[in-house]
KEDOKOL-801091 format. One record per residue: x, z, y of N, C-alpha, C, O in turn; residue in three letters; residue number from 1. Coordinates in Angstrom, 2 decimals. Each point is the difference from the previous one (the first is absolute). Example, Ala and Ser with C-alpha at 12.3 -4.5 7.8 and 13.67 -1.06 7.14 Angstrom:
    neast      nup   nnorth   caeast     caup  canorth    ceast      cup   cnorth    oeast      oup   onorth  type  seq
    13.19     7.80    -5.69    -0.89     0.00     1.19     0.90     0.00     1.20     1.04     0.66    -0.02   ALA    1
    -1.39    -1.38     1.07     0.82     0.06     1.19    -0.77     0.73     1.09     0.51     0.17     1.11   SER    2
***
This chain:
    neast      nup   nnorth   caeast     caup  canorth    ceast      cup   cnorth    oeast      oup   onorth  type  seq
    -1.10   -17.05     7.45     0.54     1.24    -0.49    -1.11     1.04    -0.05    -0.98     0.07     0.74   UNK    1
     1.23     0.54    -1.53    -1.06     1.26    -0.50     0.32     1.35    -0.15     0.57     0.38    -1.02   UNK    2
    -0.92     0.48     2.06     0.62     1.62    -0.51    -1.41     0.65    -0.21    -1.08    -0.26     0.52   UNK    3
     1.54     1.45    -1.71    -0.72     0.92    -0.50     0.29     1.06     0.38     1.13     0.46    -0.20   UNK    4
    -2.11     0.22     0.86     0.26     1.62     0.35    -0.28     0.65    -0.94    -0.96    -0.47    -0.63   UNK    5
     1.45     1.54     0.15    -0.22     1.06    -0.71    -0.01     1.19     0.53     1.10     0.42     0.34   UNK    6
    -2.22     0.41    -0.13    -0.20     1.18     0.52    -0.19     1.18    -1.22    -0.98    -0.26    -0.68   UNK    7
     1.50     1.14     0.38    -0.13     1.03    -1.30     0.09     1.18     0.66     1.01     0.32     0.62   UNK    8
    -2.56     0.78    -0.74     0.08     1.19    -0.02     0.83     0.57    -1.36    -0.06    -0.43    -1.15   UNK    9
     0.66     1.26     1.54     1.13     1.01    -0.80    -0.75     1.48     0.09    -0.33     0.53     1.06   UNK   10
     0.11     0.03    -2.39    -0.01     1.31     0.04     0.72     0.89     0.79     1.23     0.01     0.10   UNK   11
    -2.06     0.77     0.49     0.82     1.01     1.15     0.90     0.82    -0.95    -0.29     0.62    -1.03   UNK   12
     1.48    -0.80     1.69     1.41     1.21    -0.70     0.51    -1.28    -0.75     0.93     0.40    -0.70   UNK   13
    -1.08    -1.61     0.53     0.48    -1.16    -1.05     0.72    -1.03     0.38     0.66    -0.70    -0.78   UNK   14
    -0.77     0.51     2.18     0.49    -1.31     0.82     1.52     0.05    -0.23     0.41    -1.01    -0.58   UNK   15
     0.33     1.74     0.81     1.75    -0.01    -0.25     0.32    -0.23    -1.69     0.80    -0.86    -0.38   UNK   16
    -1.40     1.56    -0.38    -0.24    -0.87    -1.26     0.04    -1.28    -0.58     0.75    -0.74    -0.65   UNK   17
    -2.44     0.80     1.41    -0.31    -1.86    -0.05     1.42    -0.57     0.58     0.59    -0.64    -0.88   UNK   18
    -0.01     0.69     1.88     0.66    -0.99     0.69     1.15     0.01    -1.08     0.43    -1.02    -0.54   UNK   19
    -0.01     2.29     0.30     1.22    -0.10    -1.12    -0.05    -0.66    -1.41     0.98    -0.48    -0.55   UNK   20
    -2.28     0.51     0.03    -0.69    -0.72    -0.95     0.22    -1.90     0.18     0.24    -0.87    -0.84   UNK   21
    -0.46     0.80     2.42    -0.47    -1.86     0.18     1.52    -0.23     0.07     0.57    -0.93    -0.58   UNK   22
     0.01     1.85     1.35     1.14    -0.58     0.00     1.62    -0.12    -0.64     1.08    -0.42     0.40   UNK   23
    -1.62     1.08    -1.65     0.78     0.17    -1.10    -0.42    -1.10    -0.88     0.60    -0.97    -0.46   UNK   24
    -1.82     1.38     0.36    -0.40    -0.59    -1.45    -0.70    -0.86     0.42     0.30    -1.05    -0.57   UNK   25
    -1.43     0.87     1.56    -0.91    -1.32     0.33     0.61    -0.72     0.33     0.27    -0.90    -0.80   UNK   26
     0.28     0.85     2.12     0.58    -0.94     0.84     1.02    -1.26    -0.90    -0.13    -1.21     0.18   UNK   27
     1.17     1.86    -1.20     0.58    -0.82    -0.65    -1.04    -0.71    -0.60    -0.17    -1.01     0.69   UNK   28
    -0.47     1.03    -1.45    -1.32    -0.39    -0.80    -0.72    -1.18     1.06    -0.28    -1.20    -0.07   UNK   29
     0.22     1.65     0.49    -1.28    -0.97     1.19     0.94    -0.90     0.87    -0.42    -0.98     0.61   UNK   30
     1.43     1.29    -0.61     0.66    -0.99     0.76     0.72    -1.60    -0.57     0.61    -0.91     0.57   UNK   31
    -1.05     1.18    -1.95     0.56    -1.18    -0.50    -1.10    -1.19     0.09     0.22    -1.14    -0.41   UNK   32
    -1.65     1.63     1.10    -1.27    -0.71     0.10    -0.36    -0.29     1.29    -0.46    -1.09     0.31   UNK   33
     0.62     1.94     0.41    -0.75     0.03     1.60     1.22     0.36     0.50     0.89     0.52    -0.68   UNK   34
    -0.79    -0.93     2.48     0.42     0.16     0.64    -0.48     1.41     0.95    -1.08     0.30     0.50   UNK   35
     2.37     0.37    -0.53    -0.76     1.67     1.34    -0.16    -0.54     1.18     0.91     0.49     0.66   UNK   36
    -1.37    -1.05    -0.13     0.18     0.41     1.63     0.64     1.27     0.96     1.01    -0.06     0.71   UNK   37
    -1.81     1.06    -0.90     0.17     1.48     0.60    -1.04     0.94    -0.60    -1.19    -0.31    -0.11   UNK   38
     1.75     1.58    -0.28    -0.82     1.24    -0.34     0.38     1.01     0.46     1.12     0.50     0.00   UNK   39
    -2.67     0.05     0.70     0.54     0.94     0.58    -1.06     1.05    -0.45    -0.82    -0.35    -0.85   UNK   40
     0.77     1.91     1.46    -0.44     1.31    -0.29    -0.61     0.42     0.90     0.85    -0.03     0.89   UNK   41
    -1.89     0.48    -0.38    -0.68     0.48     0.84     0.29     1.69     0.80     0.25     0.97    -0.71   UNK   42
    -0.32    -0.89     1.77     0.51     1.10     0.40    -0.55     0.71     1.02     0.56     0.98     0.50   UNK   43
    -1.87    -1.50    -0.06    -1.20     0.07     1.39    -0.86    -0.81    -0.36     0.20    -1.14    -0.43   UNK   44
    -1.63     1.90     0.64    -1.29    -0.49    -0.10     0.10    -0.07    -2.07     0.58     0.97    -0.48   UNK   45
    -1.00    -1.83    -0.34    -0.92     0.21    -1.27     1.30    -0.11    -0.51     0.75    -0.98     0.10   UNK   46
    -0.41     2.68    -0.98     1.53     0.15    -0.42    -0.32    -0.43    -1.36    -1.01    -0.54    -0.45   UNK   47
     2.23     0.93    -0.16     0.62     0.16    -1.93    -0.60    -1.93     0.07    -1.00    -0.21    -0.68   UNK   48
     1.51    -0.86     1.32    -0.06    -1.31    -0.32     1.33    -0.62     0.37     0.88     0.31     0.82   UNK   49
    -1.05    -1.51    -1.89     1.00    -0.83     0.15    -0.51    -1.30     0.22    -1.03    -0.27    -0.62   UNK   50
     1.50    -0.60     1.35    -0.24    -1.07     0.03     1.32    -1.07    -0.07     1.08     0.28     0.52   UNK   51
    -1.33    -1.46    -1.20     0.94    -0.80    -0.54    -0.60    -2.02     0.17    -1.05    -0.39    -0.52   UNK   52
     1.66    -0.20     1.04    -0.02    -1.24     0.03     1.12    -0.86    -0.86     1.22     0.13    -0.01   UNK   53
    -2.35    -1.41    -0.96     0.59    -0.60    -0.85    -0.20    -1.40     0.65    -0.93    -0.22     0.78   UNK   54
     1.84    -0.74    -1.14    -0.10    -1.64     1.10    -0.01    -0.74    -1.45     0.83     0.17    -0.88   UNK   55
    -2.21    -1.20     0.83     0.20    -0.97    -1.12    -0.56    -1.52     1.33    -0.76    -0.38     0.89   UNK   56
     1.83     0.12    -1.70    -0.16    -2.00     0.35    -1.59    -0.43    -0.05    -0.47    -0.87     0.74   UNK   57
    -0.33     1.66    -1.78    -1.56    -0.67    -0.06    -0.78     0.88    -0.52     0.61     1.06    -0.01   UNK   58
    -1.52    -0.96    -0.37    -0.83     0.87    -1.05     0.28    -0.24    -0.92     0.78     0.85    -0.45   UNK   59
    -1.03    -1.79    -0.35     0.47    -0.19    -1.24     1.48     0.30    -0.42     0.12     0.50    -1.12   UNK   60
     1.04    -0.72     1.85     0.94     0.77    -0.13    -0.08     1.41    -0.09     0.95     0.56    -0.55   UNK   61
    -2.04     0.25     1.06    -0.40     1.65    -0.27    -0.96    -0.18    -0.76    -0.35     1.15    -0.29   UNK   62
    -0.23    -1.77    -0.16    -0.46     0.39    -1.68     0.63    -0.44    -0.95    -0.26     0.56    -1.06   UNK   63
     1.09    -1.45     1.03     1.30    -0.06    -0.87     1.00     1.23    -0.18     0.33     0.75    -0.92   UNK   64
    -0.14    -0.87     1.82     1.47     1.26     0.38    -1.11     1.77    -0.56     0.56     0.73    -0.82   UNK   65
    -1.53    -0.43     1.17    -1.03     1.02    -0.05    -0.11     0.06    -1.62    -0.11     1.08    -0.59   UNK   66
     0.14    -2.20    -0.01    -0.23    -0.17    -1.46     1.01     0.36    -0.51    -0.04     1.07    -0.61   UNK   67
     1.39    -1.87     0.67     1.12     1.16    -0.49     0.33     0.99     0.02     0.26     0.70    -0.99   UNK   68
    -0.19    -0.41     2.07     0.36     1.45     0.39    -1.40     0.80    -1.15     0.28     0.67    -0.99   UNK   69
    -1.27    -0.87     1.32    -0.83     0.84    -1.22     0.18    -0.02    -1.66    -0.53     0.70    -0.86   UNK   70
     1.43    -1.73     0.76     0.41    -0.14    -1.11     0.94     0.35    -0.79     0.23     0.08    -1.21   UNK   71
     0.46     0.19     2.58     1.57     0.83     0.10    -0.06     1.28    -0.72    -0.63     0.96     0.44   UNK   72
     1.46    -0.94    -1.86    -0.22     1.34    -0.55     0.70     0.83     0.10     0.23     0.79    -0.92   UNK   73
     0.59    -0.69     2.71     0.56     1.42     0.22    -1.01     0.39     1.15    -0.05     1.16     0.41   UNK   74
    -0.68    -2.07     0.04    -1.16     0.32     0.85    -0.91     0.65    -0.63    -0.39     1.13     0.28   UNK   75
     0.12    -1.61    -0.91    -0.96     0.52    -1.11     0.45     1.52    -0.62    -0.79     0.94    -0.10   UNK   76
     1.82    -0.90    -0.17     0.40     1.61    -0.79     0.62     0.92     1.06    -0.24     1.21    -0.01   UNK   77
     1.04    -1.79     0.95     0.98     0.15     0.50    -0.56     1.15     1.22     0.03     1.22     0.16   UNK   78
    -0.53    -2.42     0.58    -0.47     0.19     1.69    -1.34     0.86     0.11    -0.19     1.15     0.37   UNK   79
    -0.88    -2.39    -0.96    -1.53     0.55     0.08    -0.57     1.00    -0.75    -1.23    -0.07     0.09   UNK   80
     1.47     0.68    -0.56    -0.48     1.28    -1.05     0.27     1.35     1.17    -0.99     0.70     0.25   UNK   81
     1.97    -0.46     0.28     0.82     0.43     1.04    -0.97     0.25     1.54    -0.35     0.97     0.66   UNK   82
     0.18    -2.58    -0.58    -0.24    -0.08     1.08    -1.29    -0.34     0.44    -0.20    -0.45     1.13   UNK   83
    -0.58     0.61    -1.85    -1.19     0.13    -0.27    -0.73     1.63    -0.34    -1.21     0.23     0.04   UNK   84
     2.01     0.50    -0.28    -0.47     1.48     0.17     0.18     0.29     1.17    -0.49     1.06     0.40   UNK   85
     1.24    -1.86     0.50     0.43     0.83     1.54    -1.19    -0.59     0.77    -0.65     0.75     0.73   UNK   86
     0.30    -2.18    -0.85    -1.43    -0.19     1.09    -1.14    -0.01     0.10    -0.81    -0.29    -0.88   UNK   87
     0.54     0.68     2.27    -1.75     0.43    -0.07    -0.97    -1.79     0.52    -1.22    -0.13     0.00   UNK   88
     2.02    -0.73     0.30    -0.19    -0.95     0.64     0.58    -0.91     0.29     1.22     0.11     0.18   UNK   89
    -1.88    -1.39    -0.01     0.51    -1.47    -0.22    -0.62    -1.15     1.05    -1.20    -0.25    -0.04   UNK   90
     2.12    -0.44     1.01    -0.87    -1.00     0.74     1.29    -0.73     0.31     1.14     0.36     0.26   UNK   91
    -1.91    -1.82    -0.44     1.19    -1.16    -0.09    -1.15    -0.75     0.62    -1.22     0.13    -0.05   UNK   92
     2.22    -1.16     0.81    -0.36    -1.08     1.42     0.82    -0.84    -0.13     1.20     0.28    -0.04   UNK   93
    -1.77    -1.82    -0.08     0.45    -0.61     0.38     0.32    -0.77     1.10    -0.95    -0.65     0.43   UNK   94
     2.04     0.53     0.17     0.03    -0.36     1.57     0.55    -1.14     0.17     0.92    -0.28    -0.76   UNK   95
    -1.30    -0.62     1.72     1.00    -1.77     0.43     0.25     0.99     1.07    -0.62     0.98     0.41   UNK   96
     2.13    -1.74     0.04     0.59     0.09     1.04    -0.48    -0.82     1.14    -0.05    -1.20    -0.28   UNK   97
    -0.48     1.63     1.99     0.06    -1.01     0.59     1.15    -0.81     0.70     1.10     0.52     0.19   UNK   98
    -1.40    -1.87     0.19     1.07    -0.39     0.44     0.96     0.75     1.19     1.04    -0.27     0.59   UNK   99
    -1.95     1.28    -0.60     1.39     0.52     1.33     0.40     1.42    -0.70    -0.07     1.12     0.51   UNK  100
     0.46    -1.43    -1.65     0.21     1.72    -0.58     1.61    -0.32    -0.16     0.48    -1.08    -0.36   UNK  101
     0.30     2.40     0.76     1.06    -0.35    -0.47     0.58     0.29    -1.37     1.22     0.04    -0.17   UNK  102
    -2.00     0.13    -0.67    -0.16    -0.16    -1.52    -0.81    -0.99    -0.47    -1.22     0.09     0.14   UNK  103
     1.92    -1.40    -0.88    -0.81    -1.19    -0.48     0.07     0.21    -1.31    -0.56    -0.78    -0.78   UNK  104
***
């Protein structure tokens, strides 16, 4: 199993936005590809971020699934035009679970 972190600086004054943005309009969109794990918002120590975990079966299942979704033309018109004026920043990780995590 394979999770992707997603860490996104948000323009300061933008974060309640963004979130209303992913989760109106992204979240439906992206969810027909990747799996959420958990997203959450920062609130102490390095603010205006969100962070979000996606679970694929392999890599290649996330460059498959990564490919649609970019292909996706409400992603494309819909989501990212949007949501792409709100961030200042972008960092994605890929993480294995170890065997003693209680997330596999």
């Amino acid at each position: 199993m394979y999770f992707e972190m997603r860490t996104y600086t948000i323009r300061t004054g933008m974060i309640a936005d963004y979130m209303k943005l992913f989760e109106e309009v992204g979240l439906p969109i992206i969810s027909q590809y990747a799996e959420l794990v958990g997203y959450w918002y920062t609130d102490i120590g390095e603010l205006n971020q969100v962070v979000h975990i996606w679970k694929y079966d392999s890599l290649d299942q996330r460059t498959i699934s990564r490919k649609k979704l970019y292909e996706d033309e409400k992603w494309q018109t819909k989501f990212l035009p949007e949501a792409m004026r709100m961030l200042e920043k972008q960092e994605n990780k890929i993480m294995h679970a170890t065997g003693f995590s209680p997330i596999q």
